[in-house]
C-alpha positions in Angstrom: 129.9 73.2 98.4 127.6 74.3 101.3 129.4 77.2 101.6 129.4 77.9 98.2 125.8 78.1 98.1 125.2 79.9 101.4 127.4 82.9 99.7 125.6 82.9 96.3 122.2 83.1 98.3 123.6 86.0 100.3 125.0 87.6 96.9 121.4 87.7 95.5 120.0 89.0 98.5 122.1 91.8 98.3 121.2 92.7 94.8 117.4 92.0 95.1 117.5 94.4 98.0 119.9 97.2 96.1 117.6 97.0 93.5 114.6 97.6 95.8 115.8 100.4 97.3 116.6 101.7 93.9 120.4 102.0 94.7 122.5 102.6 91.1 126.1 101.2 91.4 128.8 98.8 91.0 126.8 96.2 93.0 130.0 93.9 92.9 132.2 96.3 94.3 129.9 96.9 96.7 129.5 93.2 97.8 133.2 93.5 97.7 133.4 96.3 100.3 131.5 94.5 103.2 132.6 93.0 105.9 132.3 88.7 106.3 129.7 89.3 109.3 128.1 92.1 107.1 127.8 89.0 104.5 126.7 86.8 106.4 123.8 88.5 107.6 122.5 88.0 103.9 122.6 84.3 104.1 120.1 84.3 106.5 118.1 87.4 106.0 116.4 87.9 102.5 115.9 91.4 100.9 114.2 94.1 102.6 111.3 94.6 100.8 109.8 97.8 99.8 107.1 99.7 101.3 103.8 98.1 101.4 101.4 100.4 99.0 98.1 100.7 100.7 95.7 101.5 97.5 93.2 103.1 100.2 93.7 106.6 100.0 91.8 108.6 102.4 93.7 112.1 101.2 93.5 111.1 97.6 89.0 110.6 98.0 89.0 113.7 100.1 91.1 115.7 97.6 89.3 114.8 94.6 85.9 115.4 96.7 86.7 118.6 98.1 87.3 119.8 94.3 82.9 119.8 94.6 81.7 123.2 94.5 78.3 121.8 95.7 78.3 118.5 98.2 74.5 119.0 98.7 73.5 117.1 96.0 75.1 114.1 97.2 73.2 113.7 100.3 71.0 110.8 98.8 74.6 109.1 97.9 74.8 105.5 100.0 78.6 107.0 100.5 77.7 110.0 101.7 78.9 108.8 105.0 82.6 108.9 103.9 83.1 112.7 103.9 83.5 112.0 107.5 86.7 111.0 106.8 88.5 113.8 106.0 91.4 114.2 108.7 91.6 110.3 109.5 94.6 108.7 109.0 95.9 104.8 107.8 98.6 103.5 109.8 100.4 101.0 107.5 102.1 98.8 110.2 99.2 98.7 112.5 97.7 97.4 108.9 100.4 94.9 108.3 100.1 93.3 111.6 96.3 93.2 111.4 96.7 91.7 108.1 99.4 89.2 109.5 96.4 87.9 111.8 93.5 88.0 109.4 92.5 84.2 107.8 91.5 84.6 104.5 89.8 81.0 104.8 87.4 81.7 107.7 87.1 85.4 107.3 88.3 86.0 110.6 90.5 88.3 112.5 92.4 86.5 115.6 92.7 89.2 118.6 93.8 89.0 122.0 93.5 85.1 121.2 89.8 84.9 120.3 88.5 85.4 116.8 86.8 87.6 115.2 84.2 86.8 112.5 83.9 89.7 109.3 80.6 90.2 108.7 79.3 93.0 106.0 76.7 93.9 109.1 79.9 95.3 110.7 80.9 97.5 107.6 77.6 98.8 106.5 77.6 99.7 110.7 80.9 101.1 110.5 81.4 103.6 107.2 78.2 103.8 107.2 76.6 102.5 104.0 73.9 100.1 103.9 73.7 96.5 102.3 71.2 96.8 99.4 69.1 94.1 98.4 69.6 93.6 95.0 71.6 90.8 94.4 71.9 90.5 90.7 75.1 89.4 89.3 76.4 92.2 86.6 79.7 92.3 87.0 79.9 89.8 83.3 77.8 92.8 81.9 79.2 94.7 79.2 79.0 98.7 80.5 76.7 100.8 78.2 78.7 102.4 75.4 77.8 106.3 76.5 78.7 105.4 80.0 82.2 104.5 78.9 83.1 107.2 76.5 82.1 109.3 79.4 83.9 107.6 82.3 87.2 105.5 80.2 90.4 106.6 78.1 89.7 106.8 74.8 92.3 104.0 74.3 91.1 102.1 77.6 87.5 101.8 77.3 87.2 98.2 78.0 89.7 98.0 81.3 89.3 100.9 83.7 87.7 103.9 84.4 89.6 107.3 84.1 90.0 109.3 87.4 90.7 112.1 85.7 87.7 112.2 83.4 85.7 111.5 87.1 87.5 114.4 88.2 86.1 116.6 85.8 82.6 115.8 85.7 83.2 116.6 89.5 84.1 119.8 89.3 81.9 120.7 86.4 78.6 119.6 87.6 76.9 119.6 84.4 74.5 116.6 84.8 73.5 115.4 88.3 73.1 111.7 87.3 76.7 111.6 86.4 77.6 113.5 89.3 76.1 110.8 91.5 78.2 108.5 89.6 81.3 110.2 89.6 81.4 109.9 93.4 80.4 106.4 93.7 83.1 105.8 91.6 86.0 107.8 93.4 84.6 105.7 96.8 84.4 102.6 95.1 88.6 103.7 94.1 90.0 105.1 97.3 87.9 103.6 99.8 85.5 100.9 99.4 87.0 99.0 97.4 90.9 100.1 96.5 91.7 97.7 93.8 95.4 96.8 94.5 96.4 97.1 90.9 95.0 100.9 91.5 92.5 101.0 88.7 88.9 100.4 88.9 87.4 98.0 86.3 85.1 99.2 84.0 82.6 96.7 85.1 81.9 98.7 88.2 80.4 101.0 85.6 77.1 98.4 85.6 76.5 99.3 89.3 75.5 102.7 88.3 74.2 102.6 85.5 71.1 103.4 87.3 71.5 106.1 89.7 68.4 105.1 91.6 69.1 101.8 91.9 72.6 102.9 93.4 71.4 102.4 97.2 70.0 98.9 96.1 73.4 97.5 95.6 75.3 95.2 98.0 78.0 97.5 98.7 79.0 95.7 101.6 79.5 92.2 99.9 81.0 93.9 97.3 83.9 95.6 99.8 83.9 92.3 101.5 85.2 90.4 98.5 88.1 93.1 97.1 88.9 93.5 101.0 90.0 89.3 100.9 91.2 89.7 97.3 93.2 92.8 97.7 94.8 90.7 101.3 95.2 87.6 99.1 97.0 89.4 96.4 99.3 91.0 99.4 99.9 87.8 100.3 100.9 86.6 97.1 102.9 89.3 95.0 103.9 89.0 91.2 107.6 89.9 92.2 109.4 90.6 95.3 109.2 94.2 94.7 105.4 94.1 94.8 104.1 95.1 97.9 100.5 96.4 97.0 97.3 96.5 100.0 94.2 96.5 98.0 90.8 96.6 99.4 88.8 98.8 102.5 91.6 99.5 104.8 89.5 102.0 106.6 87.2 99.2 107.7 89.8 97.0 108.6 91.4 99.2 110.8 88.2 100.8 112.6 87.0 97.0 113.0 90.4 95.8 114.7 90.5 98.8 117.0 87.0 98.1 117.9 87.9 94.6 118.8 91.3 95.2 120.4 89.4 97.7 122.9 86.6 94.8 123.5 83.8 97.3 122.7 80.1 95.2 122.2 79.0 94.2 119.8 76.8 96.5 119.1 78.5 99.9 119.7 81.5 99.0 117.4 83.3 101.6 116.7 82.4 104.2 113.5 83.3 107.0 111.8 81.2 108.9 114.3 83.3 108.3 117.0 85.3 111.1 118.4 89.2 110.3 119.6 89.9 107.4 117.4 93.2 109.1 116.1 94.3 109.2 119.6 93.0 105.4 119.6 95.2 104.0 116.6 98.1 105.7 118.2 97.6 103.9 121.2 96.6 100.9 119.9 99.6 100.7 117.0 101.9 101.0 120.4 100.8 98.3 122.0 100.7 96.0 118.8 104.7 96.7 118.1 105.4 96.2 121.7 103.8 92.8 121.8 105.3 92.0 118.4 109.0 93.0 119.6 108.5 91.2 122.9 106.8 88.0 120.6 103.6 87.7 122.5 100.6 87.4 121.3 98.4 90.8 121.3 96.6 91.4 124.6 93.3 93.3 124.3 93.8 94.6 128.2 97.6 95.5 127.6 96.3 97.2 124.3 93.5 99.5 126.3 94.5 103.4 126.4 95.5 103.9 129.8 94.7 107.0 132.1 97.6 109.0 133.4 98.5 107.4 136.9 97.8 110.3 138.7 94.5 111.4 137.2 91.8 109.4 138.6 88.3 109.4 136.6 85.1 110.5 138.3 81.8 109.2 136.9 78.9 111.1 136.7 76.4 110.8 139.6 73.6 108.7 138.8 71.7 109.1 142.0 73.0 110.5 145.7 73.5 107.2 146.3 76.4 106.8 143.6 77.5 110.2 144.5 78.2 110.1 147.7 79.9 106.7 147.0 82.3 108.8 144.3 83.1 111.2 147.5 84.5 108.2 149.3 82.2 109.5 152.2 83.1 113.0 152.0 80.1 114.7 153.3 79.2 118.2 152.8 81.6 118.7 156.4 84.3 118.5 152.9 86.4 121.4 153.0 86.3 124.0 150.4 89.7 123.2 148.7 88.2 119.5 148.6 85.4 120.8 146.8 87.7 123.3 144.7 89.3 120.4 143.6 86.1 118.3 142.9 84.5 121.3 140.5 87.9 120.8 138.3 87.7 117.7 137.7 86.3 117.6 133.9 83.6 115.1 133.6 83.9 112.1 131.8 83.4 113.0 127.7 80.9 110.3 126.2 83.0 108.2 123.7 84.6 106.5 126.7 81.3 105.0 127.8 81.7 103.9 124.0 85.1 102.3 124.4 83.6 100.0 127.5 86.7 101.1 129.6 86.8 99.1 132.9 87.7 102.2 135.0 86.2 102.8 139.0 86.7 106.1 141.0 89.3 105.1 143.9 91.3 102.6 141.9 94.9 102.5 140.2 96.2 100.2 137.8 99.6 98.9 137.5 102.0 96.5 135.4 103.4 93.8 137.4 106.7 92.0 136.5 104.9 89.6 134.7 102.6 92.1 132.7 99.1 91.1 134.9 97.4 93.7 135.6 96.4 94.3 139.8 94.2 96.5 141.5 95.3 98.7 144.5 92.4 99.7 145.7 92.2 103.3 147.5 91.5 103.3 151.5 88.6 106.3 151.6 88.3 106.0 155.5 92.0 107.0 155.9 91.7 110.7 155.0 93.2 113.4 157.0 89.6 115.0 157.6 91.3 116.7 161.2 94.1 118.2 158.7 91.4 119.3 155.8 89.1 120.8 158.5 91.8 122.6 159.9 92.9 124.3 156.8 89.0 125.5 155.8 89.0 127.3 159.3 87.4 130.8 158.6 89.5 133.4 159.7 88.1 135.9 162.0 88.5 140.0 160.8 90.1 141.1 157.9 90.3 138.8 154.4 93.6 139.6 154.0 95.0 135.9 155.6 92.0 134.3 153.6 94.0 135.5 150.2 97.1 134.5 151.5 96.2 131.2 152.5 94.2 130.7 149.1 97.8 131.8 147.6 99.2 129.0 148.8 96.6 126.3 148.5 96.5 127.3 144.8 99.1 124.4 144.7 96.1 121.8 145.6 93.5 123.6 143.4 94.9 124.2 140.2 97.4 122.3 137.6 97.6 118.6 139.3 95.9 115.6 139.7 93.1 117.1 142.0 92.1 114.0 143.8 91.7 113.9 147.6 94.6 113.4 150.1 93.5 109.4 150.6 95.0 109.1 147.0 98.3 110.4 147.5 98.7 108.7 150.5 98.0 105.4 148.8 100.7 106.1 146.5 103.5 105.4 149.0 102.2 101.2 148.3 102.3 101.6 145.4 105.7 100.7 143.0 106.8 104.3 142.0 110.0 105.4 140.5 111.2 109.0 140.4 113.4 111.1 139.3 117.0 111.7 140.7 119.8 110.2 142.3 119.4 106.7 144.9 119.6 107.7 148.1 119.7 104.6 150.7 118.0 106.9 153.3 114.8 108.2 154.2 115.4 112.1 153.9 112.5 112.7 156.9 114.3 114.6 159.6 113.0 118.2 158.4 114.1 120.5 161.3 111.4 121.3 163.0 112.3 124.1 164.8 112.7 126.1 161.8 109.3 125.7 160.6 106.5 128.0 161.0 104.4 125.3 162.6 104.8 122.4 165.0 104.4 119.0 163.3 101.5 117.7 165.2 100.0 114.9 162.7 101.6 111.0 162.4 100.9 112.1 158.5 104.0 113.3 158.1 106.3 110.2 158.8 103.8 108.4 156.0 104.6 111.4 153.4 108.2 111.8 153.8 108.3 108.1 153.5 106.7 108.5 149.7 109.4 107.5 147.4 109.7 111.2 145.7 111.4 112.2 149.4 112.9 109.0 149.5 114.8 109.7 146.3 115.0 113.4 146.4 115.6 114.9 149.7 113.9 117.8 150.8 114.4 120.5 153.5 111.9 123.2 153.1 111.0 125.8 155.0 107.3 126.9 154.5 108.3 130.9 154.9 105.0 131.9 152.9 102.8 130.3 155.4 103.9 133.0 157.9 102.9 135.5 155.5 98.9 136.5 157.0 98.3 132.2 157.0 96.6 131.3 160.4 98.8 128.8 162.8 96.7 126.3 162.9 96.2 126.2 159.3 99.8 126.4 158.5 100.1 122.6 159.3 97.9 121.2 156.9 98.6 123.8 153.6 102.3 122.4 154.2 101.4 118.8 154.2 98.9 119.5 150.7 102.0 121.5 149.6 104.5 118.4 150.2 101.8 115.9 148.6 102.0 118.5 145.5 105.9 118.1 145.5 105.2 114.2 145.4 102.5 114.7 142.5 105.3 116.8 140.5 107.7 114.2 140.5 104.9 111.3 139.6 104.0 113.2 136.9 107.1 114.1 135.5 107.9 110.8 135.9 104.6 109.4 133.7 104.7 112.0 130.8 104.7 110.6 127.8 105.8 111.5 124.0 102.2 112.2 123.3 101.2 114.3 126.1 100.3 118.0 125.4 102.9 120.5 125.8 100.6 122.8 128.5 101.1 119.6 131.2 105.0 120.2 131.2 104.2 123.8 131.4 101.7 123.2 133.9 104.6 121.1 136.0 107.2 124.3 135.4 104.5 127.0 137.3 104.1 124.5 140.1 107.2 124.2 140.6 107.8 128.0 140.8 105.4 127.8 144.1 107.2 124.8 145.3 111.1 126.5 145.5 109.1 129.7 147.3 109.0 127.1 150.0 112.0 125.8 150.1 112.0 122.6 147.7 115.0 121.6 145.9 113.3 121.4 142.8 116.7 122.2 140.4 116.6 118.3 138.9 112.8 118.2 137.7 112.8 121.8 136.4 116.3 120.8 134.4 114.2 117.5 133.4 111.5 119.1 132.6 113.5 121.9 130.5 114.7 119.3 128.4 111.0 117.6 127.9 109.9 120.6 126.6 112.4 121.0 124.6 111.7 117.5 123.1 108.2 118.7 123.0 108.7 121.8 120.7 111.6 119.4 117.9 107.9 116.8 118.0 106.0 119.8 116.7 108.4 121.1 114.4 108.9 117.3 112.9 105.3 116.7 112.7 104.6 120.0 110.9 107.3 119.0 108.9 106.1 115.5 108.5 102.5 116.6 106.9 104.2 118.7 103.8 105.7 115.2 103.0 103.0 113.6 103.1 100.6 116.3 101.5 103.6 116.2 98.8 103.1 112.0 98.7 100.3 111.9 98.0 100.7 114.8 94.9 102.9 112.7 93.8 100.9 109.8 94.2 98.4 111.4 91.9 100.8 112.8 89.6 101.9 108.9 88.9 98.2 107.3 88.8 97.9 110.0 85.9 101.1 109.3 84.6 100.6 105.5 84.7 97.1 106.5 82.6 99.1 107.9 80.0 101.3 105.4 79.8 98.8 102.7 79.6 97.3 105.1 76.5 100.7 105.4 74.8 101.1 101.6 75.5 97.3 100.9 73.7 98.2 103.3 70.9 101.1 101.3 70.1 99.7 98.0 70.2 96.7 99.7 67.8 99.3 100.5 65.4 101.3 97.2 65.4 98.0 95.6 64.7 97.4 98.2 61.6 101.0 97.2 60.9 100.1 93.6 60.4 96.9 94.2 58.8 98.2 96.3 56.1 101.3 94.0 55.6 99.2 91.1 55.1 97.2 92.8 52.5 100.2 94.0 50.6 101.3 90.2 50.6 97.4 89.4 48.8 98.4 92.5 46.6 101.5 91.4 45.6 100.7 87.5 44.9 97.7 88.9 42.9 100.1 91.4 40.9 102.6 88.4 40.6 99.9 85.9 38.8 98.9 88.8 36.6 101.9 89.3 35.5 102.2 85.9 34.1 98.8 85.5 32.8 100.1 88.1 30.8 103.5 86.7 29.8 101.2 83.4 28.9 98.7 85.5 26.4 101.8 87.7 24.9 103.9 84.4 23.9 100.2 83.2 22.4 100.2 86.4 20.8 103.5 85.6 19.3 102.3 82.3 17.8 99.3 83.1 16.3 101.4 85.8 14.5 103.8 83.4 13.0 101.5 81.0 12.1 99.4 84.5 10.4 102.9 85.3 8.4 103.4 81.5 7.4 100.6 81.3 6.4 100.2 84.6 4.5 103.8 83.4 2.6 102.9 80.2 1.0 102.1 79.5 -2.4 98.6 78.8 -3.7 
């Protein structure tokens, strides 16, 4: 019996999902075609449901308010703020998991394993658009009469307003009052408040009513509520294929990123903010990989991390703090050091913003068990006798000074540029590279075939780094005999090992998101690096093959935005259609009512008719008596 009710469970899971996914079909000869462990996945595993229909449309407001010849004259708007948002993008599982964490009770979002407490101070701070003070209740109120011919369906005047009749007035621009209106209204739609049955009431018509009283209302209450309604109704569906996300998504987002990075308080983050794309990228990562792994979200495993290799110089304060950045690199620095320093780009603003806990002369990195450790960088141990040796001014003609430059270019341009100490620490530091296991140290270069006599104990710490360990190397530094001074040659070869080591480590750390110009950037170095003698035939294959991964991103990502500029046409297309639906639909029910109203009058008609008719039957059969008792009479005898 139990089995017979595990496979009928499993049977209608397997329709409800067909059906969800619109599939058309013999859905019994399709049952009968699976396999029994196909089957029995259903009995455990209810339909897939369809995808969740976030009613916040960020294209579908900027669409309709890019359709404004003239934006000027909404500068006064309170949501003036949200043209800002044109570009910004909703990521609908970042959204689902935030939602999955949100308490509808408390107004609360749990994060990192503290909560976080909603307040409208946070949205008005956020979007922008201030909590007005007038707190009258008019939502009961009936709209005004002109205002709904001018903003409703003629067969839907007392449920929602018509986009397309907001649209319109848009574009036409014929009274500035209704302009003001208009927009508030597309906001209120797509943004503010996104009503999850995707049609604004009619009763948002009473908030502006009067357009200078528009900045007096409590927008940010208002979004509040439909942001908890539009979740509960998420949370409770009509049917298993509904799947609607009603209320300011925008907000939600923004606010959980802000949290998630553990910004203050008071410099959450805001439409103003620069990077946040690259942000909910980052942050949408880490959220799936906590969620796969079934840990709770981490706000530190959640924080954008710097490339390993890159470390992040803070601007001097005082010459205090900078000669603290320069590890004690005085101005005795040679010139490639200070090369290397004037690359560096300085640190943009909206990281001071995200409250990043980053120091000059540190790195980062993921234990086994996911803790994050400091290795901090040993500035003393520089190899200041090397660095001096290869600033050495040559005496007489500035031919050698080009052709040493030549081949320091490795250390100035296109890596990490960060000072020998930090490559050094690297060989502490867990590492893996690229290439075949090797059990032994490749670090017997033969010296006698070099153009300079290994001198330093630096090298056995270099060729111990794990990018020799892994990939052998044998080169032979010809360039440097090439107009380089002798005792120079020692020191451009050790910068131009460490620049083999940073090739690997960064070939090793790119990432699906990085910019095509640092493979490109690893492809010229290594042009320098097989000049002197570097096997470097397994990185340039790898990095090949990155790149060409690189270019199929860009085409798919082109590709992927005429979808969704075509989604969200289509989107459109069906709100509209859905309007005229809903007309048709009121049309009919008008008739059906004429219908019954006129059928209930031909009933009165006809009863009247019928009691006519024998009132008249009743006064001819009189009629007929009186006449015989006339002729009776008229025939007796006197």
């Amino acid at each position: 019996m139990e089995n017979k009710n595990s496979l009928a469970n499993a049977w209608n899971n397997f329709q409800l999902e067909k059906k969800n996914e619109g599939v058309k079909g013999d859905y019994n000869k399709m049952w009968s075609d699976l396999s029994d462990a196909d089957k029995e996945k259903y009995q455990c595993v209810g339909p897939k449901r369809r995808r969740v229909n976030i009613r916040c449309s960020i294209p579908s407001f900027c669409k309709l308010v890019n359709a404004i010849p003239n934006k000027d004259m909404l500068v006064d708007s309170p949501f003036y703020s949200l043209l800002k948002l044109e570009g910004y993008e909703l990521d609908e599982t970042l959204l689902k998991g935030v939602v999955s964490v949100l308490s509808l009770s408390e107004h609360t979002l749990m994060v990192g394993g503290t909560k976080h407490s909603l307040h409208t101070s946070d949205f008005s701070y956020i979007l922008g658009i201030a909590e007005g003070d007038d707190k009258t209740t008019i939502e009961n109120k009936k709209p005004r009469d002109d205002l709904v011919s001018r903003f409703c369906a003629e067969s839907d005047k007392n449920s929602s307003v018509c986009m397309l009749k907001v649209k319109k007035i848009l574009q036409e621009q014929k009274d500035e009052a209704d302009v003001h209106r208009a927009f508030v209204l597309a906001a209120l739609k797509f943004v503010v408040c996104a009503p999850s049955r995707g049609k604004l009431h009619a009763r948002y018509l009473n908030y502006v009513e009067d357009v200078a009283g528009i900045k007096r209302k409590p927008w940010a209450t208002i979004a509040m509520r439909e942001l908890m309604n539009g979740i509960n109704t998420y949370y409770n569906p009509r049917g298993i294929t509904e799947s609607n996300l009603g209320g300011s998504m925008v907000f939600l987002q923004l606010y959980y990123l802000n949290k998630l990075m553990n910004i203050e308080p008071q410099k959450v983050l805001s439409l103003d903010e620069k990077g946040t794309q690259r942000l909910l990228k980052e942050a949408t990562q880490a959220l799936l990989k906590c969620r796969e792994e079934g840990k709770e979200v981490d706000s530190k495993a959640a924080t954008p991390k710097r490339k390993r290799s890159i470390p992040l110089k803070l601007q001097p304060n005082s010459a205090e703090t900078a000669n603290r950045q320069n590890e004690g690199v005085g101005p005795s620095a040679s010139r490639r050091t200070k090369s290397m320093e004037a690359n560096q780009e300085p640190v943009k603003e909206p990281n001071s913003k995200l409250g990043l806990n980053v120091q000059w002369g540190t790195k980062r990195h993921f234990s086994a068990k996911r803790r994050l450790k400091t290795i901090s960088v040993n500035a003393e141990f520089r190899a200041q006798d090397l660095l001096d040796a290869s600033k050495e001014k040559t005496d007489g003609s500035e031919e050698p000074r080009k052709s040493e430059d030549s081949v320091g270019r490795l250390m100035d341009t296109r890596l990490d540029d960060q000072p020998l100490a930090g490559w050094i620490e690297r060989v502490h530091s867990p590492t893996t590279v690229i290439g075949p296991v090797e059990t032994s140290i490749a670090s017997d270069m033969d010296s006698e075939n070099l153009p300079f006599v290994k001198s330093t104990p630096l090298w056995h710490t270099i060729e111990s780094m794990e990018a020799f360990v892994k990939i052998p190397q044998k080169p032979h530094f010809r360039p440097l005999l090439e107009g380089v001074k002798e005792n120079a040659r020692e020191g451009l070869a050790i910068g131009t090992m460490v620049t083999f080591s940073t090739v690997v480590d960064k070939t090793y750390c790119l990432r699906f998101d990085n910019p095509r110009k640092a493979i490109e950037d690893c492809l010229e170095t290594l042009v320098e690096l097989d000049r002197n003698g570097f096997d470097v035939k397994v990185i340039r294959d790898r990095l090949t093959r990155l790149l060409l991964f690189r270019d199929k991103q860009v085409a798919l990502e082109d590709q992927s935005k005429g979808f969704v500029e075509k989604l969200e046409e289509h989107k459109i297309q069906e709100t509209t259609i859905d309007e005229e639906v809903d007309e048709i639909d009121r049309q009919i029910r008008q008739l059906e009512e004429n219908s019954k109203r006129v059928l209930l009058k031909k009933e009165k008609l006809t009863s009247e008719i019928d009691a006519m008719k024998a009132a008249e039957e009743a006064i001819e059969k009189e009629i007929r008596e009186v006449a015989a008792k006339f002729d009776g009479l008229a025939a007796a005898c006197f």
